[in-house]
C-alpha positions as CSV (number, residue, x, y, z in Angstrom):
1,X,0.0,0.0,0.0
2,X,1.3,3.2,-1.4
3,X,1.7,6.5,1.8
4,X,-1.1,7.9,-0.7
5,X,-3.4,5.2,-0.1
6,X,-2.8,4.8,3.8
7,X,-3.1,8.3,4.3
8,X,-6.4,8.3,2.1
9,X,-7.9,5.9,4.1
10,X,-6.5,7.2,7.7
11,X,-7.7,11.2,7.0
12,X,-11.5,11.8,5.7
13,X,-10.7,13.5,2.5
14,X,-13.9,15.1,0.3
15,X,-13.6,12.1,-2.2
16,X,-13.3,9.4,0.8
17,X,-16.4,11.2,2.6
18,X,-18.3,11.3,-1.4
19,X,-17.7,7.2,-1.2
20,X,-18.9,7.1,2.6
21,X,-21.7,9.1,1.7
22,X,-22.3,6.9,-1.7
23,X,-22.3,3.8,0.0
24,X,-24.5,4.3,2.9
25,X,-27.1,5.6,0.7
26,X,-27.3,2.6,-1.5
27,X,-26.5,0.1,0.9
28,X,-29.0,1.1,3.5
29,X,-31.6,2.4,1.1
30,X,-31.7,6.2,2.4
31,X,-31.3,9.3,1.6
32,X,-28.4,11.1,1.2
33,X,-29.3,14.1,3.8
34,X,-29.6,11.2,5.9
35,X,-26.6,9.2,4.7
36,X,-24.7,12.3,5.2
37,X,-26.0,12.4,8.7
38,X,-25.2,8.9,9.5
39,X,-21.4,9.1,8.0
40,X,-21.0,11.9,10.4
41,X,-22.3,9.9,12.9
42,X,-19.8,6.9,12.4
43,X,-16.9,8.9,12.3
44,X,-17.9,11.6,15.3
45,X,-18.3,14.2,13.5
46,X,-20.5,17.6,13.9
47,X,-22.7,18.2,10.7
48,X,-21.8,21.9,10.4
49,X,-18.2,20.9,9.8
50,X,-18.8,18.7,7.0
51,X,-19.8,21.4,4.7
52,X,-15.7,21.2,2.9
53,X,-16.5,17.7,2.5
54,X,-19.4,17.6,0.5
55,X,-19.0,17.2,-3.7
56,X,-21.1,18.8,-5.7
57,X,-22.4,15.8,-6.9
58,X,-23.7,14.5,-3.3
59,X,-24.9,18.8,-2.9
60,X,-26.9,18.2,-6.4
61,X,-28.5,15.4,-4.6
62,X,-29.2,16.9,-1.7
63,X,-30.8,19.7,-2.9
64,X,-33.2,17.6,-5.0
65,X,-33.8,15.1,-2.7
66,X,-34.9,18.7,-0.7
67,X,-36.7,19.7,-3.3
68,X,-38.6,16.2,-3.6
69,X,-39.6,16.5,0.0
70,X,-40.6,20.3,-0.1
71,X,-37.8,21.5,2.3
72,X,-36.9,24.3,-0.3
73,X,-38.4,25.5,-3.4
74,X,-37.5,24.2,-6.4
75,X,-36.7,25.2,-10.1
76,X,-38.4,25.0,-12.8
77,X,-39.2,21.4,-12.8
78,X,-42.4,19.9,-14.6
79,X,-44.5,17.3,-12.3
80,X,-43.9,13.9,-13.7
């Protein structure tokens, strides 16, 4: 194992916290608000801090999976 990879998996990086994220989500068949909650959970972490380690791909779903539920307004989207 390359110092790359061990440090990878030692610190919470924003593309190690993306997988985290990714994987509790599909594996547990939740949301990812909630998987987000529950990674910060396992590793101890408080949710305001996490805000650096959020991609914009899991903030995309986030904010539609907000929109879905009618926690903020949404965009122009057509009812389908």
């Amino acid at each position: 194992m390359s110092i790359d990879e061990e440090l990878e998996n030692t610190i919470l990086t924003k593309k190690r916290f993306t997988k985290l994220v990714e994987e509790k989500a599909s594996a547990s068949k939740i949301g990812y608000i909630d998987a987000v909650i529950e990674v910060c959970k396992d590793f101890d972490i408080d949710t305001a801090d996490v805000g650096n380690l959020i991609s914009p791909i899991i903030k995309n779903k986030i904010e539609a999976e907000a929109i879905d539920l009618n926690m903020i307004k949404g965009g122009n989207q057509l009812p389908i």
